[in-house]
N, C-alpha and C positions, 0 to 999 in steps of 0.2 A: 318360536323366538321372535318377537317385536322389536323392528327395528327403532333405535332410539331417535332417528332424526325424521322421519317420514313414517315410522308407528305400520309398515307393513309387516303383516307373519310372515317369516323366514322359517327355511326348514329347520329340525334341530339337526344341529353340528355346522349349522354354516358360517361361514367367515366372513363374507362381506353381504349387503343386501341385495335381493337378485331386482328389487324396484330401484333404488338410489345407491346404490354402491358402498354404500357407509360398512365401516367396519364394526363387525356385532361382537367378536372373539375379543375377552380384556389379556391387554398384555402388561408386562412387568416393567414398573415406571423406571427401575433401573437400566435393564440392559434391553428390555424391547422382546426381548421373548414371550409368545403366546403361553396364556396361562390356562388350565382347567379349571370349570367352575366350582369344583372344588378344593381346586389347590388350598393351601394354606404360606406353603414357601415357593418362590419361582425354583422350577429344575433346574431351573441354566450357568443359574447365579447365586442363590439360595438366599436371596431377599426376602422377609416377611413379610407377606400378602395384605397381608392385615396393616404392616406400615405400607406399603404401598400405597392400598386400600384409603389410607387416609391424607386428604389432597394437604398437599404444603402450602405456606403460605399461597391468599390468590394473587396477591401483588407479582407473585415470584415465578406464576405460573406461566409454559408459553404459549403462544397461540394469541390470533387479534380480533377484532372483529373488522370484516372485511366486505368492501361491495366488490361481488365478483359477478363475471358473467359464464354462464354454464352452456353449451354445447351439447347437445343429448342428436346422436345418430341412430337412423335404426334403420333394416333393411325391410323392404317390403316384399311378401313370398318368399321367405328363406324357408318355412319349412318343404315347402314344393323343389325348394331348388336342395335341399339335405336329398330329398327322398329320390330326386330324378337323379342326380350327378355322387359317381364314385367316391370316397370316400377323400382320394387322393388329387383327383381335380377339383371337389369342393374347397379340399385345405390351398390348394395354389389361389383358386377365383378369391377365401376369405383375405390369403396375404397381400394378394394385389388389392381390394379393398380397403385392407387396413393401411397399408402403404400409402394410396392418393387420399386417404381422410388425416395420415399423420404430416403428410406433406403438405395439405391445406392448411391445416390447423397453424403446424408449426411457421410456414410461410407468413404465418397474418400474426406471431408473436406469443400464440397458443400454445397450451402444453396439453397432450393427451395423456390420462392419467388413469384410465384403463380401460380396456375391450372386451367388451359386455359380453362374449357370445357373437353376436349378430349386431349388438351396439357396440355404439363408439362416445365415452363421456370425456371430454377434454374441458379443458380452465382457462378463463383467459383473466387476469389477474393475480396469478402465483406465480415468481415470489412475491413480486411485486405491480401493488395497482399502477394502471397508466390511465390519464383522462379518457383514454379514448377506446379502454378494453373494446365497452359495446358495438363499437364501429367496427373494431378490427373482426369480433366474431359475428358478426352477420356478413363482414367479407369473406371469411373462411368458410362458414355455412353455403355461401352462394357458388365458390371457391371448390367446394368440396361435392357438390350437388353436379358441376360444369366436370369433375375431374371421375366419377364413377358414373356417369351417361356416357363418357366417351371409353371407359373398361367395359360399361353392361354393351355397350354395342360392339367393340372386339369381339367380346365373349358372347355373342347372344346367340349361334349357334350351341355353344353348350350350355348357356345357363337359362336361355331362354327368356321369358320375360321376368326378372328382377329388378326392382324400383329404391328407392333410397327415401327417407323423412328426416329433417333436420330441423329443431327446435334451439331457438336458443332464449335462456332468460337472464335477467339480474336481478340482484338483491343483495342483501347485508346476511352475511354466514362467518361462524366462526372455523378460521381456519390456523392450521400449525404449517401444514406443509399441502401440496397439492395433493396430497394421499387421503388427509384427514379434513373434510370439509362435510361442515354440517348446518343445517336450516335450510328452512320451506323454500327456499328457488330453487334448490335441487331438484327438492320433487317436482315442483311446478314444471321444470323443465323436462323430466324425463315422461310427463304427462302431456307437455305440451305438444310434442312431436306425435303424439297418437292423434291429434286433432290436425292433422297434415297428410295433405297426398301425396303420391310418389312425386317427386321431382321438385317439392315444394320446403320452403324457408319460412317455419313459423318461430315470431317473438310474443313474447307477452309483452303486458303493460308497461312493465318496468324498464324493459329495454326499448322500446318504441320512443317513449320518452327522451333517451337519451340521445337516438337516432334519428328520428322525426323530421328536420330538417335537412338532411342528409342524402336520406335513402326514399325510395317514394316506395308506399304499402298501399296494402287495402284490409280494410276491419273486418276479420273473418267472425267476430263474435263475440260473446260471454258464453263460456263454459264451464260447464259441473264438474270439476276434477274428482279421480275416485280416491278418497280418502281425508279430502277436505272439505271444510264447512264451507270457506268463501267461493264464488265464483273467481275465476279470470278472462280476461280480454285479450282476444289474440288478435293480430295481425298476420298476413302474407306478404313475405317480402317482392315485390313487384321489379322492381329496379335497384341498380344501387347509385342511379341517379337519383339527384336531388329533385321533389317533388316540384309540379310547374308550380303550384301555385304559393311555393315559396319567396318570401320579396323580401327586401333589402331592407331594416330600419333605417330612415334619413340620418345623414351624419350632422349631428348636432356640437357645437362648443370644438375646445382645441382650438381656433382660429390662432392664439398667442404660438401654441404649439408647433404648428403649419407654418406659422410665420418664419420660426426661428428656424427648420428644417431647409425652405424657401432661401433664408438668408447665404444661408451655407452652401446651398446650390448654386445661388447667382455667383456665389465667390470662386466656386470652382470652374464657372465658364466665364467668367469674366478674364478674370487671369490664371487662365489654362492651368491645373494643376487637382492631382485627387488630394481632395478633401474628406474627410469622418464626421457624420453625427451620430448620434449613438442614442438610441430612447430608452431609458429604462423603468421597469415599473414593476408591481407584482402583477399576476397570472389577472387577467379581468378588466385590467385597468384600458387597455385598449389600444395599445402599440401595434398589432397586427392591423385594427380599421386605423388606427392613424396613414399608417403607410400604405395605406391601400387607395386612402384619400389622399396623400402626395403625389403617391404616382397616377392616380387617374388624371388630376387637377394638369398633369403637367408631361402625361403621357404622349403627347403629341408633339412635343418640343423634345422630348428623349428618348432613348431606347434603354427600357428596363428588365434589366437581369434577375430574377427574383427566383432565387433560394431561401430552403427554408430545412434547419437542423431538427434532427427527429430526435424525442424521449428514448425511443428504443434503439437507437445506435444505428449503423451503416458503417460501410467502408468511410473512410476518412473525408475525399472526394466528392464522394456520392452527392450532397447538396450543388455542391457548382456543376458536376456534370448534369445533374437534372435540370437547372438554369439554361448551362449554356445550348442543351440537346433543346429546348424549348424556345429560344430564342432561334438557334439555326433551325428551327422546324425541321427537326431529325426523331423518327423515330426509334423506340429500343432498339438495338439491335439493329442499326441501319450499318448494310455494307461498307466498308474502308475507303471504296473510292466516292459512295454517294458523301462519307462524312467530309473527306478531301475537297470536293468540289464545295459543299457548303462551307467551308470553311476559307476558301479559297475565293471563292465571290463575297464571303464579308470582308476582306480585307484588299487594301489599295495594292499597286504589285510590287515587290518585293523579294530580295531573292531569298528573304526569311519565311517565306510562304510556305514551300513543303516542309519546313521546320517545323511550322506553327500547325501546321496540317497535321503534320505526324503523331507531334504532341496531343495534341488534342483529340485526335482519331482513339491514341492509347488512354486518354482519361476516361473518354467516353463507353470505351468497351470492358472498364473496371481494373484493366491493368497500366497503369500509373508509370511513366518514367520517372527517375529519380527526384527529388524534391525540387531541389535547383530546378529543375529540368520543365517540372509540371509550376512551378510558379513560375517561369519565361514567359514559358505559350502561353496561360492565360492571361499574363499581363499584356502584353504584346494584342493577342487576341481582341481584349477590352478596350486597348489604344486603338487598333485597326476598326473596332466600331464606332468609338465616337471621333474619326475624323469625317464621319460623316455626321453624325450631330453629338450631341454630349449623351452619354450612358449615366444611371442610374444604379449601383449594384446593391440589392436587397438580401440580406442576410437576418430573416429570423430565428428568432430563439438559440442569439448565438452561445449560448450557456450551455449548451449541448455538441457545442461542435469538440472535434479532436483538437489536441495540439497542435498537429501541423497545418486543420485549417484554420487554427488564430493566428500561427504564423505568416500562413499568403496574406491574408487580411492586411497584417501588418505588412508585409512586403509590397503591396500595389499600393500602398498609402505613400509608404516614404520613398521608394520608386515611380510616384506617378508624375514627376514634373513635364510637364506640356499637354496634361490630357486633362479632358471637362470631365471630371470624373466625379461624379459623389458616393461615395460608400455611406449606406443608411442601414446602421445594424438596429435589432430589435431584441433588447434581453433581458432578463430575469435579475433582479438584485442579487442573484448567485454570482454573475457576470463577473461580481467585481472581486471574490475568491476565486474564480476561475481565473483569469486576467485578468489584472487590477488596473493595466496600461489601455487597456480597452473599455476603461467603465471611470475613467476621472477625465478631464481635459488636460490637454499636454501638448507636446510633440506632434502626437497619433493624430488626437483625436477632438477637431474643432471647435466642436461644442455638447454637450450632454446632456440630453430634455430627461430630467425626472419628471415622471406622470404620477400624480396623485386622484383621489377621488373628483369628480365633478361637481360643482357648487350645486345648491340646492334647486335655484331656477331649471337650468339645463338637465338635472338630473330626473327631475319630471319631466321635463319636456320628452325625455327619451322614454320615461315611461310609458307615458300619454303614445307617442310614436310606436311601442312596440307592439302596441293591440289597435291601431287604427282608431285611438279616442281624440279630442279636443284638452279634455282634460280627466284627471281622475277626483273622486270624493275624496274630501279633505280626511280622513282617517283611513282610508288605503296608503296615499300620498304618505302620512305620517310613516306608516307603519313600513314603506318600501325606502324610505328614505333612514328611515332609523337603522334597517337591517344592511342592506347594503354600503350605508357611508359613502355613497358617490360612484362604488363601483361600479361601470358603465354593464358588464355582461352582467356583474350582481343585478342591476337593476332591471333590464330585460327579460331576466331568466323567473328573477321574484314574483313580476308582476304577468309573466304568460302564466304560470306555475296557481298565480290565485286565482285564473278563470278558470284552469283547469279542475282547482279543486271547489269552488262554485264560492268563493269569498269575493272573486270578483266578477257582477254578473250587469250585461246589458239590459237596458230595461228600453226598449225602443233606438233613439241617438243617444240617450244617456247610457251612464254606466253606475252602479250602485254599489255598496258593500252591502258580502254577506254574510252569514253568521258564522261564517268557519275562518271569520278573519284571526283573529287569535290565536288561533293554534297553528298559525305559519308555520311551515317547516323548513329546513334547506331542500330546495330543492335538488333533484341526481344530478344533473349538469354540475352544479356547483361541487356538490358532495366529492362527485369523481374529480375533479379541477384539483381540491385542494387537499385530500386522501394522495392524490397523485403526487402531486408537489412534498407533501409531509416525507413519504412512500421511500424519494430517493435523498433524506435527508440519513448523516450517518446515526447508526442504533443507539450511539449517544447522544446525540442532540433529540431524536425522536423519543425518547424515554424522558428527556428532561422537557420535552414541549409536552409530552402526554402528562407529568406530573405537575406543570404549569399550571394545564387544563382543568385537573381535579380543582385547585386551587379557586380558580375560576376567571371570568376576562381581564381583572386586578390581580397580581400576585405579588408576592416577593421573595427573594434569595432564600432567605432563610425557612420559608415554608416551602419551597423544591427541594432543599437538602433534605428537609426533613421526610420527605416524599421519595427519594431515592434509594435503591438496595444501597445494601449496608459495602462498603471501599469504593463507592461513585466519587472520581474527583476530579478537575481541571472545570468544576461549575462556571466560573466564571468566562475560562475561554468560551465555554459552548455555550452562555449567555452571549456572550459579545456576537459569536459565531451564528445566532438566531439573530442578535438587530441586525448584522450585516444582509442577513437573508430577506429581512422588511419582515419576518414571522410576528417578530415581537419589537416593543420598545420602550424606552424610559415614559414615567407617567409623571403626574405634577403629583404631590403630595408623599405621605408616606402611609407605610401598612406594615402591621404587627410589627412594629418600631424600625422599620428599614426604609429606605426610598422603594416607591412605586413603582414595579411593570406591568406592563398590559400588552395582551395581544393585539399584533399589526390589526386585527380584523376580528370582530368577534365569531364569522364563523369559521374561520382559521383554529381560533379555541372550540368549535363545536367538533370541526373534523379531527380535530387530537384528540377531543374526548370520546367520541365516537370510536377510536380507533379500539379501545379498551375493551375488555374482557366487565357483564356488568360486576362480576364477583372481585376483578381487580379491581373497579373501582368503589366499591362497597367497603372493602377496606383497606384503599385510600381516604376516603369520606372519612371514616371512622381513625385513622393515626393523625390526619389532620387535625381531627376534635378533639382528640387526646392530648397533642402537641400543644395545643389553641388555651384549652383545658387549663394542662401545667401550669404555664406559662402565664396568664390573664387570667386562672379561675374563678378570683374572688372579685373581680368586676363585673360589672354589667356591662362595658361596652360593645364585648363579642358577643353577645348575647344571642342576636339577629342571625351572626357568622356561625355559632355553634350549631345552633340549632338545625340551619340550613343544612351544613355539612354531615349533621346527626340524620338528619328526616332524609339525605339524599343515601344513605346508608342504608337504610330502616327500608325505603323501598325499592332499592334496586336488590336486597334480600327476598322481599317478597315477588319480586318479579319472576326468581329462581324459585320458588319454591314454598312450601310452608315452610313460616319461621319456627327456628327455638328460642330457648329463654334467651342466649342472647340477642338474638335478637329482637324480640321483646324488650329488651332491657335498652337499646339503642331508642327503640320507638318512646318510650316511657324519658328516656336526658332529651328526646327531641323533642317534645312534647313541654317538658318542664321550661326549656330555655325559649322555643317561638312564643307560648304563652307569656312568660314574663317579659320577652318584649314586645308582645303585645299589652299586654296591659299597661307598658309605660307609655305606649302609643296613644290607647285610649284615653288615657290622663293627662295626655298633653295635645289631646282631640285632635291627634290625627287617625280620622276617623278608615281612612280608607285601607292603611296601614296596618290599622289593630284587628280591622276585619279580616286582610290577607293571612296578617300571622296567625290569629287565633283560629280561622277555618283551618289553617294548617295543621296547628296544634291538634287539632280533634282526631284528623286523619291519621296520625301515629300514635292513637291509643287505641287497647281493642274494645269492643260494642259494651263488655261490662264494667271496661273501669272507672271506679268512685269519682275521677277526678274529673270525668267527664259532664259532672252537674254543673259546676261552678263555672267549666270552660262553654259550656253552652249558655251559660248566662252571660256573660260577659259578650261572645259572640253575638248574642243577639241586641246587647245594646250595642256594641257596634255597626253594626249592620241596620237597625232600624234608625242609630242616630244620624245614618249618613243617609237612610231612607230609601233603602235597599230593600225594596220589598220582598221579589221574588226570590230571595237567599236565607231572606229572614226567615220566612216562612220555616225552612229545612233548619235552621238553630232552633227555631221555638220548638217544630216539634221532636228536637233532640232533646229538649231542656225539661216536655212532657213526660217523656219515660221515665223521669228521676222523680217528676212531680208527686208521684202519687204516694210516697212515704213521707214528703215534708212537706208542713204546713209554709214554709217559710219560702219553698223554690215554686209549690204552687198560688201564691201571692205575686212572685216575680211574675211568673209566666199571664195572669192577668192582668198584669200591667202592660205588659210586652201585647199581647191581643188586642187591648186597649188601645198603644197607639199603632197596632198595625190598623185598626179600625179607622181613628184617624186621617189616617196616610190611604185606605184603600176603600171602607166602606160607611161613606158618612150616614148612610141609613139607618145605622143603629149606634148614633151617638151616645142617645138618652142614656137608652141603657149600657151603654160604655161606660157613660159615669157613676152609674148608680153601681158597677161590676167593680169596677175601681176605686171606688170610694172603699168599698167593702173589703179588699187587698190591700188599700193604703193601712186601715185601721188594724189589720193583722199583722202587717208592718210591723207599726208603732208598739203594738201588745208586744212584739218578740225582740224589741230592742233594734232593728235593722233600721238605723238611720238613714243611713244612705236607699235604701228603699224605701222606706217613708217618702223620701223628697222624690223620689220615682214617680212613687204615685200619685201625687200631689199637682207634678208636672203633667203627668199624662193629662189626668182633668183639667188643667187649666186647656191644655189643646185642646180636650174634646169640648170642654163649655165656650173657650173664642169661639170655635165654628160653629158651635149656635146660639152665637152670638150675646151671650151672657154674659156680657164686660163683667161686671162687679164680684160675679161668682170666681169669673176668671183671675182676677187679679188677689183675691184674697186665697185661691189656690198657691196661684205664683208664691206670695208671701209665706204662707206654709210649706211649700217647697224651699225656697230661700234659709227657710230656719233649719231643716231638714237637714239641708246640703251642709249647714256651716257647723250642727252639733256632729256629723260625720266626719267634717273635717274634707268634704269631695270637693276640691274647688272648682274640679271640672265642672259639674254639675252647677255649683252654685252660678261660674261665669253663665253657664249655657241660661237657667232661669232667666240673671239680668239680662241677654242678649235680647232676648225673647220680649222683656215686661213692654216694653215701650210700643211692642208691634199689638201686642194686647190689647192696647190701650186704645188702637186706634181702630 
């Protein structure tokens, strides 16, 4: 039995893979019960198999696709320690084992999600992705590695020497639940960990990536995995400090920004009193380096408090206590009277002193006095520090904090009169659903820096700054500016991401583009950023951002409804409830007869669609074209839209799988519609247009259909009329294959050689035209006007460039006639364009 996601034989009768753990036994889509492979009806519940058997709607189906990070443990010398140690001290040595590997795991945010035998395979990204899976499981890995060396050496008089291997990867897998996860990081990862010694943390590429700055490694290699074609690259994790030769990009732009934060600061120690600024922005935009640049610029004039609220929750507290444990230079866990005494010498004397002491001893050690109680002390606390100079209190990502810490928030604001106090929070456009009094200006909060992208100068300049250049080639530049839109970490992230993939390469002090510019991708940093962000939006809003996405970075209302399971209602709140988020927002213009949205960010739209199942989204593609269809079928203006939606249907079918007739039949409307608007492209010479769609068109027909003659012709004068040589070539010799039953497509195709000749090999002019001449006249015999004047034109090009004015221009003229008894005015303008260069 082959397993379906990693293709290892498994024994028969087994139930899960004994390589990648994936489940081989099919159960019953009704109630979950294992089925026999012969079943017909489930036992359990007596569902028909055979309906089972047949998947329901894909839109309807669960499961995402998901970048997760995988965890693969394995012991070293287990069967040495099976065969030395009782059967009954083996099973204690494996539960303490599996104990400090589930304690790690879970510690760092991970779920273990089952015990191999001798492994240990956990997830870090179910249920839900966070940016920072990767990080957190190469802590767990290292975590877990620290926590079974100090069991193998309790035990090492009975277990003797046994060693541990801890692999972890990432990648894109589709998953339902942590039980059912499938695709190649799995395996990659439970292979990885064979290419590791005892005691050692290997990642692959994909996670490296994500951690790289972070954790400092060294490049154990390219390795031959068993079962796969590709190689992979591994690392060893060395530290989980951040490597030396990591450096700071210069902080570039913001200075208005700075200013306005600045302002608000002087005003709080001018006339004594805490003051609120408040920056808000989406994920990237750069509020954590803004304030990182406020308070260095000004670190020496304040004392700053700097907490910072986690995705994945904590006790309420837990951010201020980590502040203030870090200001009083207290460590975890520092005894009651060491925290007393610190706490006691930050503040002037007072008989509120063991008050303040107490309190704060009990925040610090995770049990909390009453609320009242714990906002005292810390306010009190934060007074007692800046009467020595003015304090500073940093609160990021306050969009994650509990209720009761927006409450202190607010309580040292409207209680701070006589203290230099600035409160500088940093949040999420969620901010302003979570507290709305904390994300407007008011009462609270003095002033509110919305951060948008950075203008186009600056936003190179940080490019330029994040790989140590002067400056970049004007079509990197373009191409990092178009995708990012200003986002300061988009930008950074864009442009390491294209050295790495070899698009953007040094050539000495210069730097050059390379040929892999084009197929930019999102880079994982990013991908994780805003998968995360999507991640804890609720199931309603994420279904209608995922149906958005289908749509594409333009949508509107009424094609999401149309996109939605059948009783989806309150659309409009959960539009509203996406622009408040900055997801999405109103566009200029309208679409399919409604006002315009468009996504905050077009790769905001790639990670929704990403998110997808490709078989969900294949028929999405496809109800959209239907809807589109109805509605506009007798115009050509969707033309463009159909067909895209058609051809993105057509191949995310084939991605899965060989297609059937329908979908054949998807490929064949996709085909009909990019061609026809192509060809009103080429008639109204935009030439570059008619070539995108109609190369597309081609690509959703199969190798023998008929229609493929006329579409290759047409192809090829696009492409040759824009002078696209090396493209062209691939139409003409698609246009060959049909040639050889018609006198009339083999005519075309001599034309077409003709002015590829022209355009690439004036060595054989002459006889260009004497081959052409002879195609134009079979032309004319068959009635094909519009190729008459074809060929007529091509000879006048080949006889200008050797340099036979008079032949040339009585060419043109017969082409001119050509073009106007056909009626092609394309053609006809192009002729006059040309006469006058002829001439000269």
């Amino acid at each position: 039995m082959n397993c379906p996601s990693c293709n290892h034989e498994n024994r028969s009768g087994a139930k899960f893979c004994e390589e990648c753990a994936t489940r081989l036994t099919p159960v019953c889509a009704s109630c979950g019960a294992e089925l026999r492979p012969s079943a017909k009806f489930c036992d359990e519940c007596g569902t028909p198999v055979a309906g089972v058997a047949a998947a329901p709607r894909a839109a309807e189906q669960s499961g995402a696709r998901k970048i997760v990070t995988i965890l693969f443990a394995d012991l070293v010398g287990s069967t040495a320690l099976h065969e030395r140690l009782d059967p009954e001290s083996a099973r204690r040595f494996m539960e303490s084992y599996y104990a400090a590997a589930r304690s790690a795991v879970e510690g760092h945010g991970g779920v273990v999600t089952q015990l191999l035998g001798d492994g240990v395979k956990a997830v870090f990204g179910i249920p839900r992705v966070a940016e920072d899976d990767a990080l957190r499981a190469v802590h767990a890995a290292v975590a877990m590695q620290q926590s079974f060396r100090r069991l193998a050496e309790q035990q090492r008089g009975a277990v003797g020497q046994t060693g541990l291997r801890v692999a972890v990867n990432t990648g894109e897998v589709v998953a339902k639940d942590e039980t059912e996860i499938i695709g190649d990081p799995v395996n990659v990862a439970a292979r990885l960990q064979e290419q590791g010694g005892d005691g050692e943390v290997v990642i692959g590429e994909s996670t490296h990536r994500l951690v790289e700055s972070q954790v400092t490694v060294e490049l154990l290699g390219s390795f031959s995995l068993k079962g796969r074609a590709e190689a992979v690259q591994a690392y060893r994790v060395e530290s989980l400090e951040p490597p030396r030769r990591a450096k700071v990009v210069a902080f570039v732009g913001r200075e208005q920004e700075l200013a306005r934060i600045g302002a608000v600061y002087d005003e709080a120690v001018a006339t004594p009193a805490a003051r609120m600024t408040v920056l808000l922005g989406s994920p990237g935009l750069g509020k954590s380096r803004l304030i990182d640049e406020f308070t260095r610029r000004g670190g020496r004039s304040a004392t700053i408090v700097a907490a910072h609220c986690d995705a994945a929750g904590g006790t309420t507290f837990e951010p201020i206590a980590d502040a203030l444990r870090e200001v009083l230079d207290l460590d975890a866990g520092a005894a009651e009277e060491t925290v007393g005494n610190a706490v006691a010498a930050a503040l002037p004397d007072s008989e509120e002193r063991g008050r303040i002491a107490g309190g704060i001893g009990a925040l610090l050690s995770g049990a909390p006095a009453a609320p009242e109680e714990t906002f005292f002390v810390v306010r009190r606390l934060l007074a007692g520090l800046a009467a020595a100079r003015p304090v500073v209190l940093v609160i990021d990502d306050l969009q994650w904090a509990e209720p009761l810490l927006l409450d202190l928030v607010e309580h040292l604001v409207q209680w701070g009169r006589g203290v230099p106090l600035l409160v500088l929070i940093g949040g999420r456009p969620e901010l302003r659903d979570v507290r709305s009094s904390l994300a407007t200006p008011g009462p609270l909060v003095a002033d509110v820096v919305t951060l948008s992208g950075l203008d186009a100068g600056v936003a190179m300049q940080l490019a330029a700054n994040a790989i140590g250049a002067t400056d970049l080639p004007a079509a990197v530049a373009a191409k990092v500016l178009a995708t990012s839109e200003g986002n300061p970490l988009f930008v950074g992230e864009l442009v390491r991401m294209l050295v790495h993939e070899g698009a953007l390469v040094r050539d000495g002090e210069r730097w050059t583009a390379g040929t892999a510019l084009d197929s930019l991708e999102m880079p994982p940093t990013i991908h994780a950023l805003l998968a995360a962000r999507i991640e804890q939006l609720d199931p309603q809003l994420c279904a209608v951002l995922e149906r958005a996405a289908v749509v594409g970075r333009h949508f509107s209302r009424g094609a999401v409804a149309e996109l939605l399971p059948p009783g989806a209602n309150n659309l409009d709140a959960q539009l509203e409830a996406l622009q408040r988020a900055e997801l999405i927002e109103r566009d200029a213009g309208w679409l399919f007869g409604e006002p315009a949205l468009r996504f905050h960010h077009v790769l905001i739209r790639d990670a929704a669609y990403r998110r997808l199942l490709k078989g969900t989204r294949a028929e999405l593609h496809e109800r959209l074209a239907n809807w589109i269809e109805a509605r506009w079928g007798e115009t050509t203006e969707h033309d463009e839209t159909l067909g895209r939606h058609l051809e993105q249907a057509h191949q995310l079918l084939g991605e899965l799988g060989p297609l059937d007739e329908h979908g054949a039949q998807l490929g064949a409307r996709a085909a009909a519609r990019l061609s026809a608007a192509g060809r009103r492209a080429l008639a109204g010479d935009d030439l570059a247009l008619a070539a995108s769609l109609l190369g597309r068109a081609m690509l959703r027909l199969s190798g023998d259909d008929p229609n493929r003659a006329e579409l290759a012709l047409d192809w090829s004068e696009a492409l040759l009329s824009e002078g696209n040589v090396a493209e062209a070539a691939t139409a003409m010799a698609e246009l060959e294959r049909f040639a050889a039953g018609s006198e009339r497509l083999q005519a075309w195709h001599d034309c077409f050689s003709g002015q590829l000749a022209v355009l690439s090999a004036p060595e054989s002019l002459q006889d260009t035209v004497e081959r052409v001449a002879a195609a134009t006249r079979a032309l004319a015999q068959l009635g094909d006007h519009s190729g008459e004047a074809k060929g007529h034109y091509v000879r006048a090009l080949a006889l200008a460039r050797l340099g036979q004015v008079g032949a040339c221009e009585a060419a043109l003229d017969q082409a001119l006639a050509g073009a106007r008894r056909a009626g092609d005015r394309r053609r006809a303008n192009t002729v006059l364009a040309i006469a006058p260069l002829a001439a000269l």
